[in-house]
C-alpha positions in Angstrom: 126.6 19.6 54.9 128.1 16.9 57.5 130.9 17.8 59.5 134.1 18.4 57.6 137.1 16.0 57.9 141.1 17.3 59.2 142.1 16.9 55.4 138.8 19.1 54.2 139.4 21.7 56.6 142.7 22.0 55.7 142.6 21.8 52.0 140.0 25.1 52.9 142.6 26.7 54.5 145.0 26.3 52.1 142.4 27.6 49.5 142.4 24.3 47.5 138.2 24.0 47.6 136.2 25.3 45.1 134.3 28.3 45.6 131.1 26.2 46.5 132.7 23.7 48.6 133.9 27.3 50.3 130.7 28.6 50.6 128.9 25.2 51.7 131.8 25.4 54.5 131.4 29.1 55.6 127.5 28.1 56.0 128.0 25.2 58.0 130.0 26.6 60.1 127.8 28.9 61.4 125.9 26.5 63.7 128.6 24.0 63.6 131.0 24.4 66.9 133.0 21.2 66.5 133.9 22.3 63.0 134.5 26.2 64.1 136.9 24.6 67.1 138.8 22.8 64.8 139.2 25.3 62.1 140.5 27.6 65.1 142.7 25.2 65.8 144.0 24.6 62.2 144.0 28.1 61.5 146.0 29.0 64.4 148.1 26.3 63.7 148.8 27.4 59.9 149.5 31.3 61.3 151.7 30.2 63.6 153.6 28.1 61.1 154.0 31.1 58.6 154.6 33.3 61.4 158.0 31.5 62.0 158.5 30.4 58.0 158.7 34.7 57.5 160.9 35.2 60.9 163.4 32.4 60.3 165.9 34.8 59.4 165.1 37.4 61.8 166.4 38.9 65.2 163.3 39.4 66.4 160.9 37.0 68.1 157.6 35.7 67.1 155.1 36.3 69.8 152.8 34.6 71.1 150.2 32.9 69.1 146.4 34.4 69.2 144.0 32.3 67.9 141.1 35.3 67.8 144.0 37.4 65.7 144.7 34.0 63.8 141.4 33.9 63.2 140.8 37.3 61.6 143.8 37.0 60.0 142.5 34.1 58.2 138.8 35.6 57.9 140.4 38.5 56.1 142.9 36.7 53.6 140.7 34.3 52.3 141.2 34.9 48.2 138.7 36.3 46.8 136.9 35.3 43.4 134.5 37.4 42.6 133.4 41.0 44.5 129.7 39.8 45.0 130.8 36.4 46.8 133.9 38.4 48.4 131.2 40.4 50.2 128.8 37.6 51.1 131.4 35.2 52.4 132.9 37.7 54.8 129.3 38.7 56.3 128.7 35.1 56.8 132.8 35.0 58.6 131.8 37.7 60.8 128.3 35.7 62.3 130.2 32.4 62.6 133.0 34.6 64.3 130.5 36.4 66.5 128.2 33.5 66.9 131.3 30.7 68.3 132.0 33.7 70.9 128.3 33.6 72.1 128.4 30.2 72.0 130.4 29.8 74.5 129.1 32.1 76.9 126.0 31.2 76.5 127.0 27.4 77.5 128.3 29.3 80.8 125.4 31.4 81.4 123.0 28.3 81.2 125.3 26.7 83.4 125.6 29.2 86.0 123.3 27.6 89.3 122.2 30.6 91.2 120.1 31.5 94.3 121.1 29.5 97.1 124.3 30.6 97.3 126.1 32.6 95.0 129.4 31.1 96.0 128.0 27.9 95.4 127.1 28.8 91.7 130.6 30.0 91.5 131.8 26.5 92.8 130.1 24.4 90.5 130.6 26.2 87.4 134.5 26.4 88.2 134.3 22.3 87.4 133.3 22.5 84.1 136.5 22.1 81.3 134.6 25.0 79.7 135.7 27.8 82.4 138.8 26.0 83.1 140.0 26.4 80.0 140.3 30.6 80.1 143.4 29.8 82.3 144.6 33.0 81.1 141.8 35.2 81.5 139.7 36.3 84.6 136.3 35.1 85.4 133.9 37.8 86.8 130.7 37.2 88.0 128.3 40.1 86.7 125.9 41.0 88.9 122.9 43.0 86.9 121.4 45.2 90.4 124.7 46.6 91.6 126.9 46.1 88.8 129.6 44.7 90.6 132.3 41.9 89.6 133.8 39.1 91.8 136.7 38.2 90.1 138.9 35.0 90.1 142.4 34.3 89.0 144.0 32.0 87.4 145.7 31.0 90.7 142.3 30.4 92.2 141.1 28.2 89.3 144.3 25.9 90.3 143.1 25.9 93.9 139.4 24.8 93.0 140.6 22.3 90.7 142.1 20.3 93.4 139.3 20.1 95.4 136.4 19.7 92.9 136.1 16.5 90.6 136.0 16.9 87.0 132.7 14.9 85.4 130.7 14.7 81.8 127.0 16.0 81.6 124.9 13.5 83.2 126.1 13.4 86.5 129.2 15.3 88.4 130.5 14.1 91.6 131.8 16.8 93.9 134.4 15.5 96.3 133.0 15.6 99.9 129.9 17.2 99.7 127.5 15.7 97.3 126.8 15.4 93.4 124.8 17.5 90.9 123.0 15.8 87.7 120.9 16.4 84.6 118.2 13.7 84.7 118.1 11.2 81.6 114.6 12.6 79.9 117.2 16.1 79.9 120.2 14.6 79.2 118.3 13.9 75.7 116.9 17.1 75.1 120.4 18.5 75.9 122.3 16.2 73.1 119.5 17.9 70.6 118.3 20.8 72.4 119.2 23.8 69.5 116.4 24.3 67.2 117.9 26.6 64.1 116.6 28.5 61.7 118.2 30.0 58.6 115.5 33.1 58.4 113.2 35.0 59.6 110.2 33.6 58.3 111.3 29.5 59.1 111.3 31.0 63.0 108.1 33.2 62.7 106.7 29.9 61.2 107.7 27.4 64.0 106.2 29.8 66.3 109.4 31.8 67.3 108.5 35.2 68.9 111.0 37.5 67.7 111.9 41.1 68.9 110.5 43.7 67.5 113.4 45.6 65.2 114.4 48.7 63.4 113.4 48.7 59.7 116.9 48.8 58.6 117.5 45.2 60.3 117.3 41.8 58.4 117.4 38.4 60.4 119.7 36.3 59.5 118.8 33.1 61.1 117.9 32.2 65.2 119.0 29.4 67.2 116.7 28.1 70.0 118.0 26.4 73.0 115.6 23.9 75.3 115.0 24.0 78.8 116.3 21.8 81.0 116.6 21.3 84.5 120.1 20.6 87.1 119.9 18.6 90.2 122.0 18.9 93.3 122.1 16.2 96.3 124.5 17.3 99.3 125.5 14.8 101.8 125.9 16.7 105.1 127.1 13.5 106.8 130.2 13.2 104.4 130.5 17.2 103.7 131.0 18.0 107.8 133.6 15.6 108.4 135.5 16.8 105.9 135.1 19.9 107.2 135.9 19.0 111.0 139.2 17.2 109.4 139.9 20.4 108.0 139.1 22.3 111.2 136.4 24.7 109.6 133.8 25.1 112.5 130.6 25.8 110.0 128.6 22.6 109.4 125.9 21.6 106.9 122.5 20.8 108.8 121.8 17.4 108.6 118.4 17.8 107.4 120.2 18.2 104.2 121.1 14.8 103.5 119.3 13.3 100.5 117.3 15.8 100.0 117.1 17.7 96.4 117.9 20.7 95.1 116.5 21.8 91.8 117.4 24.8 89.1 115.5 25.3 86.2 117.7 26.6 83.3 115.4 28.2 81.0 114.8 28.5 77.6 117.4 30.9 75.6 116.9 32.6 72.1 119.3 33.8 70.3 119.1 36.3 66.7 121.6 36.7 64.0 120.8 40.0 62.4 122.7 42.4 60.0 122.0 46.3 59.5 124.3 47.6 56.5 127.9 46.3 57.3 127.4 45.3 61.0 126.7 42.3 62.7 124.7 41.2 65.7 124.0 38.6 67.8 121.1 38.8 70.4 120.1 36.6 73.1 117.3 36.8 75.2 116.7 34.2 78.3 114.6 34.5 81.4 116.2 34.5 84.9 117.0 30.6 86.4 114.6 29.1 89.2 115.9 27.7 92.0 113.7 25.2 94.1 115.4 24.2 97.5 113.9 21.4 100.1 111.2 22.7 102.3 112.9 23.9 105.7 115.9 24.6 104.6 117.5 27.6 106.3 119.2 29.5 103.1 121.4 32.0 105.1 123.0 29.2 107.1 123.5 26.9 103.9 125.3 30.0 102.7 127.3 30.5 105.4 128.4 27.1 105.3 129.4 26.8 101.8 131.4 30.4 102.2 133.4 28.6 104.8 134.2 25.8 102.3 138.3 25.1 102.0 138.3 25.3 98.2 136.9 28.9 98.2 139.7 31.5 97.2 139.7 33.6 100.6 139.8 36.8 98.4 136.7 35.3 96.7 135.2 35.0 100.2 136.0 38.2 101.4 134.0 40.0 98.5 131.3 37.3 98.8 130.4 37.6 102.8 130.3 41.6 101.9 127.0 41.0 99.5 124.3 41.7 101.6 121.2 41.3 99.0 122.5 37.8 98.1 119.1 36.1 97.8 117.7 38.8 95.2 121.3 38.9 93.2 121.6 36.6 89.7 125.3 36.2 88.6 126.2 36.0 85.1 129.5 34.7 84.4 131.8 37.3 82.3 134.9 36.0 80.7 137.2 38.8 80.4 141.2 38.9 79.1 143.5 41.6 80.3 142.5 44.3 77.1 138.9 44.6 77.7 137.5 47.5 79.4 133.9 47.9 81.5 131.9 50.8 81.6 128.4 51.2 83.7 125.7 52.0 81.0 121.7 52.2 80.8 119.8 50.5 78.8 116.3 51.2 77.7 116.5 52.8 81.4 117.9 49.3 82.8 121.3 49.4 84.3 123.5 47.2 82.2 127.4 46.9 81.6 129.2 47.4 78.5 132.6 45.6 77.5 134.8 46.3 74.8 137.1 43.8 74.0 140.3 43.6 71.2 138.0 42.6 68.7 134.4 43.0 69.6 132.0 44.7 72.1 129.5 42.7 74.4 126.2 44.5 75.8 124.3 43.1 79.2 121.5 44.1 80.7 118.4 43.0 83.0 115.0 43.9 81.8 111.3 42.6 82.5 112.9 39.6 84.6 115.0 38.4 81.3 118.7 38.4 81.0 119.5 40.6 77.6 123.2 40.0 75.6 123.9 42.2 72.7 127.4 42.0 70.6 128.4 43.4 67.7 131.0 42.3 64.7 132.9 45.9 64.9 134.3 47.3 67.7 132.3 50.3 68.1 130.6 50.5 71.6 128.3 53.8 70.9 126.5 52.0 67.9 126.3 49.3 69.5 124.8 51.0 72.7 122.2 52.7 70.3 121.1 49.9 68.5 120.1 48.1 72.0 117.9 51.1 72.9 115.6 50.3 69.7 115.4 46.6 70.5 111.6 46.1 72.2 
C-alpha cells in the first residue's frame, strides 16, 4: 500500500473505510512513520475537537491535549466488525504503537557520536529537530557501567539552540567550530537503509540472525537498519577565536584543523514478537567506533569542548565529575515527568528499567552490544522476565 493521503486518513478516522481498506491501513502503518506521524496528528487533532464538542457546556476545562492518550484513545475505539478481526487489528495497533516509539529512539541512539567526548556527543545530538522537539520532556544520557543520568532541561535546549546551527542529513554546520557530515555513498544507504521483513522465515531467509526465543514467542516481522558512517571536521583556527572573544581560556590544538574525525554507527536489528496478548519490540546493535586523527591528545580535546559557551554549566558540572569518560557509551533516554527508573540486572548485566504512562522500556549492555526491550503493557516484572530468556 503507498502512503495514505490527508482525506484517506481521515475518512479512517472517522470509520468511513471498509474493513479491508482498514486492515491494508493498520498494516502499513507498521513500517510507515510518515503515515503513523500524521495519523497522530489527525488523531490528536479529532480528540481534541470532541474533547471541547462534549465540554462546550461545561464549567470545567479541557486539559491539555496528549497525543500518546489520543492515540490509545483512538486505538481502543476503533468499531469493531467482527471479534476475529477486532482481535487482529488491535495486536497489529499495539506493534505500530510500540514500533513509532522505538522508532524514534532508535533514530537518537544511531545518532548519538560518542568517545571523544561525551559532552561533545551531547552537543551534536542537541541539533537535530528530532531531540529538539521533546521541549517538554528531559533528555538523559544513560550510561550502561555506572548507571547514571546527565540530564538536560528544557531551558538548556533553548540555550544550545542559539549557539548550534540547525542542518538536514548530508552535512551540518556547527557555528564556530567546524561541521559534521554523512558522505554521499551513505547519504544513499541512509534514504533506503531499513530492510523489513513481515516474518520470521523472510528474515531467516535473507540471512537475518535472529535471537534465540522462548517457545511461546512468534515473530512478527524485523526491520534491519544499515551501517553508516558520521564525519566531523573542527576548525581550531575559527573555534579559539571564538572562544578568546568569549574569554574562555581553553583552546583547541591547532593540529586539529582539517583533520577528520570518524564514527561508525553500526548496524541495528530490531524484532517484533508477540507471546499470548503481549507485545515486544527488540533491538539489538553493537557499540559505535570512534576513529580520531593520529596524535590527537583526547583528554585535552575534552577539556576544551567542556569549556565550550553553549554547554549548560549544570551539564558541565556533572560532565567534568566522570572520571572513566573514555570507556563510557551514552545512550540517549527520552523521559517525561511520569516515568520512573529503577537499577535492574539483566542476564547478570547491569541494565536500567523505565516505566512510563503507557509502556515500559528495558536497557542493557551485554557481549559489547547495546540491548532495548519494550513491551505493549505496562507491566515491568514480565517484562524484566522475558529479557532474561532472550540468548
Amino acid at each position: 500500500m503507498k502512503c495514505a493521503d490527508t482525506g484517506f486518513i481521515q475518512a479512517f478516522l472517522d470509520g468511513e473505510c471498509s474493513s479491508k481498506e482498514s486492515k491494508q491501513f493498520l498494516l502499513h502503518l507498521e513500517y510507515c512513520e510518515t503515515c503513523r506521524t500524521q495519523l497522530n496528528e489527525l488523531s490528536a487533532l479529532d480528540s481534541w475537537t470532541r474533547e471541547k464538542m462534549e465540554h462546550a457546556f461545561s464549567e470545567t476545562n479541557g486539559g491539555k491535549v496528549n497525543t500518546e492518550a489520543a492515540w490509545q484513545r483512538f486505538s481502543q475505539s476503533i468499531e469493531k466488525t467482527t471479534d476475529t478481526y477486532a482481535q487482529e487489528r488491535q495486536t497489529i495497533t499495539n506493534r505500530a504503537t510500540m514500533r513509532r516509539s522505538w522508532n524514534q529512539m532508535n533514530k537518537q541512539t544511531k545518532r548519538w557520536v560518542t568517545g571523544a567526548s561525551a559532552v561533545a556527543v551531547l552537543a551534536v545530538s542537541l541539533s537535530f529537530p528530532q531531540v529538539q522537539a521533546a521541549a517538554n520532556d528531559f533528555l538523559s544520557i544513560f550510561r550502561m557501567d555506572k548507571v547514571e543520568f546527565v540530564k538536560v532541561t528544557q531551558e538548556d535546549l533553548r540555550e544550545v539552540e542559539q549557539w548550534i546551527a540547525n542542518g538536514n542529513v548530508g552535512e551540518m554546520e556547527l557555528k564556530g567550530i567546524g561541521k559534521i557530515w554523512i558522505d554521499e555513498n551513505d547519504q544513499e544507504k541512509l534514504e533506503q537503509r531499513n530492510h523489513y521483513y513481515n516474518s520470521k522465515e523472510a528474515a531467516v531467509k535473507a540471512g537475518v540472525k535472529l535471537p534465540e526465543l522462548p517457545k511461546d514467542v512468534t515473530v512478527d516481522s524485523v526491520n534491519v537498519t544499515s551501517p553508516y558512517t558520521m564525519y566531523m571536521e573542527i576548525d581550531a583556527d575559527r573555534a579559539n577565536k571564538l572562544l578568546a572573544q568569549l574569554q574562555v581560556e581553553a583552546r583547541f590544538d591547532e593540529k586539529l584543523s582539517g583533520k577528520r574525525f570518524s564514527l561508525k554507527i553500526p548496524q541495528m536489528q530490531n524484532v517484533w514478537m508477540t507471546a499470548g496478548k503481549e507485545s515486544y519490540g527488540y533491538s539489538v546493535m553493537d557499540a559505535p567506533e570512534l576513529t580520531a586523527p593520529e596524535g590527537v591528545d583526547l583528554a585535552q580535546l575534552r577539556e576544551t569542548i567542556l569549556a565550550l559557551p553553549f554547554i549548560p554549566d549544570q551539564v558541565k558540572k556533572q560532565m567534568i565529575s566522570i572520571e572513566d569518560w573514555q570507556h563510557t557509551l551514552p545512550v540517549p533516554y527520552m523521559a517525561d515527568g511520569e516515568s520512573k527508573m529503577k537499577e535492574v540486572k539483566v542476564n547478570g548485566q547491569k541494565g536500567m528499567l523505565i516505566t512510563g504512562k503507557y509502556n515500559v522500556h528495558l536497557m542493557w549492555q551485554q557481549d559489547g552490544h547495546i540491548h532495548m526491550l519494550e513491551g505493549s503493557e505496562k507491566n515491568p516484572d514480565g517484562l524484566l522476565d522475558f529479557a532474561n530468556q532472550l540468548k
